[in-house]
MARTOR-103446 format. One record per residue: residue in one letter; x, y, z of N, C-alpha, C in turn. Coordinates in nm, 3 decimals. Layout:
N
<guvex res="A" n_px="X" n_py="Y" n_pz="Z" ca_px="X" ca_py="Y" ca_pz="Z" c_px="X" c_py="Y" c_pz="Z"/>
...
***
This chain:
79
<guvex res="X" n_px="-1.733" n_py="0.372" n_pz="-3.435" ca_px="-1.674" ca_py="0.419" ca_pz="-3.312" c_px="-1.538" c_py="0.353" c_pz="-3.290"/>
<guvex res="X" n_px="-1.540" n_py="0.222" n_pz="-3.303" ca_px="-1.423" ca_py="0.133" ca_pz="-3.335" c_px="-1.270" c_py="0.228" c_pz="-3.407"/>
<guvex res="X" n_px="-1.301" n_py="0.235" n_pz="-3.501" ca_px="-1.210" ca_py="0.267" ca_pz="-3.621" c_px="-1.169" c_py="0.436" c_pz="-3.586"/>
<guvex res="X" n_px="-1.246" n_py="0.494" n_pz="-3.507" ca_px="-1.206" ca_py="0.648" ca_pz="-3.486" c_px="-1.136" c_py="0.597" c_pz="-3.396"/>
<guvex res="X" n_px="-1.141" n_py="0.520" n_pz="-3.278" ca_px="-1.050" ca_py="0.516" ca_pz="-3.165" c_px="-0.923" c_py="0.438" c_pz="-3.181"/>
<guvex res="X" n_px="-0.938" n_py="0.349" n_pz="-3.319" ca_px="-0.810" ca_py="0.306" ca_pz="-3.334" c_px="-0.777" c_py="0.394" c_pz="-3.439"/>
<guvex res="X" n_px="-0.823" n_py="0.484" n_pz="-3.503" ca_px="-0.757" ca_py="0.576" ca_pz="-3.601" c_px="-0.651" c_py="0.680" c_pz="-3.517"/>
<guvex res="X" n_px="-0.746" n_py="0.736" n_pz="-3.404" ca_px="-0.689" ca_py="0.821" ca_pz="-3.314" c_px="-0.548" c_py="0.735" c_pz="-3.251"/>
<guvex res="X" n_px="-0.535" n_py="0.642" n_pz="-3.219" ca_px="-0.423" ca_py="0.543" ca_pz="-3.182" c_px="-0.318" c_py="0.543" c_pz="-3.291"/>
<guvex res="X" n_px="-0.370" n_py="0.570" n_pz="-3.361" ca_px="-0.244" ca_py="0.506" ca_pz="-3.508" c_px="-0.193" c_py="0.606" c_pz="-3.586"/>
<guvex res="X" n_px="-0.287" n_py="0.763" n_pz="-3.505" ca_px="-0.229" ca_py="0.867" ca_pz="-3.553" c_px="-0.082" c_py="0.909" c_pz="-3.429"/>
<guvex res="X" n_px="-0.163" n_py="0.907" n_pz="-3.370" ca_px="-0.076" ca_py="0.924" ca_pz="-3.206" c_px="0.104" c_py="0.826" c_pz="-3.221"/>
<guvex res="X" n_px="0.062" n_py="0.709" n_pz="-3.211" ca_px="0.173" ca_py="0.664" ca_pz="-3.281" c_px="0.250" c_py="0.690" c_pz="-3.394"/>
<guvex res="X" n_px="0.234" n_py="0.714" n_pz="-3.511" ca_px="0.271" ca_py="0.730" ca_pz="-3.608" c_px="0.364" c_py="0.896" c_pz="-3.548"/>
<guvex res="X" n_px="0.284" n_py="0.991" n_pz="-3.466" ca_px="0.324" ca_py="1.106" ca_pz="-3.436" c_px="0.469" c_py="1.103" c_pz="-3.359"/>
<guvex res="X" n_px="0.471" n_py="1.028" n_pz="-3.287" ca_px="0.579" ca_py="0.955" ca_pz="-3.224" c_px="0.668" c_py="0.866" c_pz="-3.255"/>
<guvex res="X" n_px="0.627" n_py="0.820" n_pz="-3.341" ca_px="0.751" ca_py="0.722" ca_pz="-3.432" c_px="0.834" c_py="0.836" c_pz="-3.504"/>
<guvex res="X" n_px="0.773" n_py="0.931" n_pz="-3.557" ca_px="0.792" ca_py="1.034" ca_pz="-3.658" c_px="0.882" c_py="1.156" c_pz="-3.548"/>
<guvex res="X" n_px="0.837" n_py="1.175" n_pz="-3.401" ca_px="0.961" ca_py="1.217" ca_pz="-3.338" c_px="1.075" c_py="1.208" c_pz="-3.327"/>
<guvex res="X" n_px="1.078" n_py="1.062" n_pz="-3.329" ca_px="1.166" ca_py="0.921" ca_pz="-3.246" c_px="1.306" c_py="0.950" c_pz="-3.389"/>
<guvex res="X" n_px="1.250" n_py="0.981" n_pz="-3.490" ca_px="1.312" ca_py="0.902" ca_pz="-3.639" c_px="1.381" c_py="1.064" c_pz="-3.600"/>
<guvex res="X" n_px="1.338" n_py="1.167" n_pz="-3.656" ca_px="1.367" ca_py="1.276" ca_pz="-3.635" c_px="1.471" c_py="1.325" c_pz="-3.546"/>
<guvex res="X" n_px="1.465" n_py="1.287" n_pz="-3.401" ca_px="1.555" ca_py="1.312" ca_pz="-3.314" c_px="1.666" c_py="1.222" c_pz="-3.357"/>
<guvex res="X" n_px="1.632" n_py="1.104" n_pz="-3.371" ca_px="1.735" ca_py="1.031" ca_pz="-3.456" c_px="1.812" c_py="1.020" c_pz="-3.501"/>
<guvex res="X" n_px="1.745" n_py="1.095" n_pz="-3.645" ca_px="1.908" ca_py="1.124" ca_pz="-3.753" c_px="1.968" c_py="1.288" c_pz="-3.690"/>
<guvex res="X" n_px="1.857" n_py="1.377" n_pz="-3.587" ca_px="1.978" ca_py="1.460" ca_pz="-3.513" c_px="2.098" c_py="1.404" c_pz="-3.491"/>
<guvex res="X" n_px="2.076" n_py="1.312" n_pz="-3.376" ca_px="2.143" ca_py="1.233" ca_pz="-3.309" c_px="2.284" c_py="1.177" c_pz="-3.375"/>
<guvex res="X" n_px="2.213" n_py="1.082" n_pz="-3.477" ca_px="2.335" ca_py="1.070" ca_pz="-3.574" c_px="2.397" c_py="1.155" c_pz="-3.659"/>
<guvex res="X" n_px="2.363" n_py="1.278" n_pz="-3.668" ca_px="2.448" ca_py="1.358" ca_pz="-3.797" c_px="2.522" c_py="1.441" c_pz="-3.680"/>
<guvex res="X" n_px="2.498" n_py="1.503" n_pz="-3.579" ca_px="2.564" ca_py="1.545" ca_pz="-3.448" c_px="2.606" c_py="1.513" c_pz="-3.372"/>
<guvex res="X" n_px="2.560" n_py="1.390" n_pz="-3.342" ca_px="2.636" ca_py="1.318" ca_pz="-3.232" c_px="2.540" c_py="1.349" c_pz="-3.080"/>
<guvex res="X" n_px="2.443" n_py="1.492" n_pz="-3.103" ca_px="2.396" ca_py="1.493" ca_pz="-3.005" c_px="2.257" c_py="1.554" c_pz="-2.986"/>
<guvex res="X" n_px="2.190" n_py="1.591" n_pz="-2.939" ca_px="2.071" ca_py="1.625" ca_pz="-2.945" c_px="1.894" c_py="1.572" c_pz="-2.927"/>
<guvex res="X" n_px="1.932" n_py="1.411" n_pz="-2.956" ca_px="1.777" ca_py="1.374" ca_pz="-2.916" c_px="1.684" c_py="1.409" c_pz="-2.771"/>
<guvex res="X" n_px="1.694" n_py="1.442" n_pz="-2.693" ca_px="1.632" ca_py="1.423" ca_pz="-2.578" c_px="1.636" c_py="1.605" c_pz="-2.590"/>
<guvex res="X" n_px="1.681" n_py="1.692" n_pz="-2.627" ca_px="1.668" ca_py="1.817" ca_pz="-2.652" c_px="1.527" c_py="1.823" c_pz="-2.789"/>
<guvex res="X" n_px="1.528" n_py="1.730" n_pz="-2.836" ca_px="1.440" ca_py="1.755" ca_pz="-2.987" c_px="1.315" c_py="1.618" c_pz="-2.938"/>
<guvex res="X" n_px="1.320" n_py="1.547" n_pz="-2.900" ca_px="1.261" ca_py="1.441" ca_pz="-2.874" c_px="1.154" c_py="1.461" c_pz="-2.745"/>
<guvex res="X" n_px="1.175" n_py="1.487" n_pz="-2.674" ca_px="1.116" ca_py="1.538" ca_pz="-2.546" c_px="1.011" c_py="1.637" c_pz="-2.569"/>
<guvex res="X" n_px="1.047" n_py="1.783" n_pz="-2.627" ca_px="0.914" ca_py="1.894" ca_pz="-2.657" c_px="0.834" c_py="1.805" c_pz="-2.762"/>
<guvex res="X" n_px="0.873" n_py="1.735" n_pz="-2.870" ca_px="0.787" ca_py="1.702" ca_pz="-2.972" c_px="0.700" c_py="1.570" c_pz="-2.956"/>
<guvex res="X" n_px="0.734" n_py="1.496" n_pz="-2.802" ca_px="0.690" ca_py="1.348" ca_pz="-2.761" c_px="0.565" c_py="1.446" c_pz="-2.681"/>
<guvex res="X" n_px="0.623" n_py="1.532" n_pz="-2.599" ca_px="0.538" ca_py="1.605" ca_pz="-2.534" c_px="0.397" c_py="1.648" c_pz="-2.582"/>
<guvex res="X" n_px="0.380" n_py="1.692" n_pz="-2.691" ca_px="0.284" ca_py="1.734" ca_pz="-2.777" c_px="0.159" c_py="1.643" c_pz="-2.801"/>
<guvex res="X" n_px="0.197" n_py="1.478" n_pz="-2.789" ca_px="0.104" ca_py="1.410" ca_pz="-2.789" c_px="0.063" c_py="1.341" c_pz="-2.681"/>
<guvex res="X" n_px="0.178" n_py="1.297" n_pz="-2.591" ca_px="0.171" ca_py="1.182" ca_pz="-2.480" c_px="0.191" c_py="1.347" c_pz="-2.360"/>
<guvex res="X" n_px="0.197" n_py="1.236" n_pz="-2.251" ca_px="0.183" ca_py="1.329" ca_pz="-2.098" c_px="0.357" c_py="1.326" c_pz="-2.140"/>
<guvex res="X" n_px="0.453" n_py="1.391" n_pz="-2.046" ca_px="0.567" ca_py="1.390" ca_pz="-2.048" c_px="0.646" c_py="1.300" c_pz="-1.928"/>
<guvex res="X" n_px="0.569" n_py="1.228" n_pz="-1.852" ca_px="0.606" ca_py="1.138" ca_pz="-1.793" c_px="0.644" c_py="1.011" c_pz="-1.908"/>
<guvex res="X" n_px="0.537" n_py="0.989" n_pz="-1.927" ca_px="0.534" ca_py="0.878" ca_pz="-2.078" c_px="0.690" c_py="0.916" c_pz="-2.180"/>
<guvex res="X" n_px="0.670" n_py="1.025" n_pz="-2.158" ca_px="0.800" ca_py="1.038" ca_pz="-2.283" c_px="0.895" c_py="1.051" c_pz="-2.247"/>
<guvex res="X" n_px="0.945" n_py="1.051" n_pz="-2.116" ca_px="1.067" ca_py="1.092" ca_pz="-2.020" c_px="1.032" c_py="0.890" c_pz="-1.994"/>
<guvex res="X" n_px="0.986" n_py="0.809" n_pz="-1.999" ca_px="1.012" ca_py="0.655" ca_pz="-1.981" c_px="1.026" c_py="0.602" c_pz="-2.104"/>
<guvex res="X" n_px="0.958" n_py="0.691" n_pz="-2.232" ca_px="0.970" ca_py="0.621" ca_pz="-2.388" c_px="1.114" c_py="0.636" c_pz="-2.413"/>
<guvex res="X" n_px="1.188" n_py="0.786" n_pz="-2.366" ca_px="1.315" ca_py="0.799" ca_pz="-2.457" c_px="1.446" c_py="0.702" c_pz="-2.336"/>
<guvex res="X" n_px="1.396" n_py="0.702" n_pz="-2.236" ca_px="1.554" ca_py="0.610" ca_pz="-2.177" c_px="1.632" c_py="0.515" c_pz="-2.269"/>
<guvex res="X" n_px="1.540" n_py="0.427" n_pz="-2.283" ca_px="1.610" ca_py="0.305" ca_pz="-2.355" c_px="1.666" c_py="0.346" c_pz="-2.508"/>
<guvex res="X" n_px="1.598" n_py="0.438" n_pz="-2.599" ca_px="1.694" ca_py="0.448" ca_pz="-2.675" c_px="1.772" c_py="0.543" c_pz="-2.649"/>
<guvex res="X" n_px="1.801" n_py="0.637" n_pz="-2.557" ca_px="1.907" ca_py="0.713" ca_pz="-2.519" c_px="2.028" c_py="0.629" c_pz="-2.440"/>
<guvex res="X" n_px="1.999" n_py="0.545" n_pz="-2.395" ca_px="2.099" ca_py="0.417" ca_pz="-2.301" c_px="2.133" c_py="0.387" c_pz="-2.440"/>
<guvex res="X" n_px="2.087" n_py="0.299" n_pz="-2.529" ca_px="2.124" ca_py="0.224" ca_pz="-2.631" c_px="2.209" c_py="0.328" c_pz="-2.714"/>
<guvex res="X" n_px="2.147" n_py="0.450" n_pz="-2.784" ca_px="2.241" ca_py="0.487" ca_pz="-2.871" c_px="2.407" c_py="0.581" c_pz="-2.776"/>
<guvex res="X" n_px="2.372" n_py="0.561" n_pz="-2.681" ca_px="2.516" ca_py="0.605" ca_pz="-2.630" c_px="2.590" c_py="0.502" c_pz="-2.558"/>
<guvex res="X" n_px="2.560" n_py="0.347" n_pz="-2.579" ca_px="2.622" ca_py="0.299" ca_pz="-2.605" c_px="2.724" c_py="0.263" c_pz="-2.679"/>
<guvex res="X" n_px="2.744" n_py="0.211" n_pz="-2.798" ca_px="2.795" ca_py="0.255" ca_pz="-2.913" c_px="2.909" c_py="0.398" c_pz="-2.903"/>
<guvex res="X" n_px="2.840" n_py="0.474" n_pz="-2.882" ca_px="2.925" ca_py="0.591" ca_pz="-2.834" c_px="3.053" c_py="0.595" c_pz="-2.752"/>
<guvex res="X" n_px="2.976" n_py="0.517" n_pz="-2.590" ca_px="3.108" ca_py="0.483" ca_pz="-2.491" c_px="3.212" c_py="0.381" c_pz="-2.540"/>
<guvex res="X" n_px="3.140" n_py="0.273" n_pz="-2.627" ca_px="3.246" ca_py="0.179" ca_pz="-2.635" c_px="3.333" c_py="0.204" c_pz="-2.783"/>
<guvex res="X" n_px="3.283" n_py="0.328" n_pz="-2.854" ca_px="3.396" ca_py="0.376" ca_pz="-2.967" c_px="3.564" c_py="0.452" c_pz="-2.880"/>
<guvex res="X" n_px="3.586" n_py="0.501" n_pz="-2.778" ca_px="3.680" ca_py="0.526" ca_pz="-2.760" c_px="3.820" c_py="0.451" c_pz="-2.733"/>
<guvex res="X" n_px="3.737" n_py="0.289" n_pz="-2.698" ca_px="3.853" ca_py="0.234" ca_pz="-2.636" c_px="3.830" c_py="0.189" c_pz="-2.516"/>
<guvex res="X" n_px="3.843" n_py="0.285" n_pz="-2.437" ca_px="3.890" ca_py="0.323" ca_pz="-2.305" c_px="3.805" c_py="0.275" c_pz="-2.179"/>
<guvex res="X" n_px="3.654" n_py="0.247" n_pz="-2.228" ca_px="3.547" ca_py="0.260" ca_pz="-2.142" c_px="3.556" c_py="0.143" c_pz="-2.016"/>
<guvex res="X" n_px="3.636" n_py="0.003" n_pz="-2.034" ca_px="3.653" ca_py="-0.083" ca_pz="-1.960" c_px="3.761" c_py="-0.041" c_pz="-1.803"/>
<guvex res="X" n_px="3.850" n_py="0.012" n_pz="-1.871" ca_px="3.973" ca_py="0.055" ca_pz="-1.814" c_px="3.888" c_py="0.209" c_pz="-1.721"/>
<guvex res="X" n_px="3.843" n_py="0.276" n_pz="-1.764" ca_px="3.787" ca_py="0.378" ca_pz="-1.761" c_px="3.663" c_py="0.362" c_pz="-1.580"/>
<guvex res="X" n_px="3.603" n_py="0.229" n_pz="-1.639" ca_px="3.501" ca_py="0.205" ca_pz="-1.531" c_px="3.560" c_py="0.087" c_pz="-1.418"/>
<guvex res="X" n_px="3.703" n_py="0.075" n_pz="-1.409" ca_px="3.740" ca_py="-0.012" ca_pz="-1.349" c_px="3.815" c_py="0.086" c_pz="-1.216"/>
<guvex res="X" n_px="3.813" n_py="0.229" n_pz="-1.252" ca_px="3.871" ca_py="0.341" ca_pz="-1.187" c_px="3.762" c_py="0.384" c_pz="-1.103"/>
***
């Protein structure tokens, strides 16, 4: 009983890591798209509350990087 409920856990995860990676290299070969590709396919396993709190932080993080490639972003937020 053990091993089905952590099997079921480690599938679930794995399902979601396997979103995460996916929206990912969208992300990076476009520049844009995770939370368009990431969201229906997080959805599928977790509630969508869960996946609307899983994707913030790497959506903050990878558009980081982003804001601070132009330059401008200091000067920009001082306006």
């Amino acid at each position: 009983m053990l091993i089905h409920a952590l099997y079921g856990q480690a599938s679930i995860i794995a399902a979601v890591g396997c979103s995460l990676i996916v929206a990912g290299l969208l992300k990076g070969t476009i520049g844009v798209g995770m939370p368009v590709v990431a969201l229906p396919q997080l959805s599928l396993f977790i509630d969508i509350k869960s996946a609307a709190m899983l994707l913030s932080l790497p959506l903050v993080f990878s558009n980081v990087p982003q804001a601070l490639e132009g330059g401008k972003t200091v000067r920009a937020s001082r306006n």
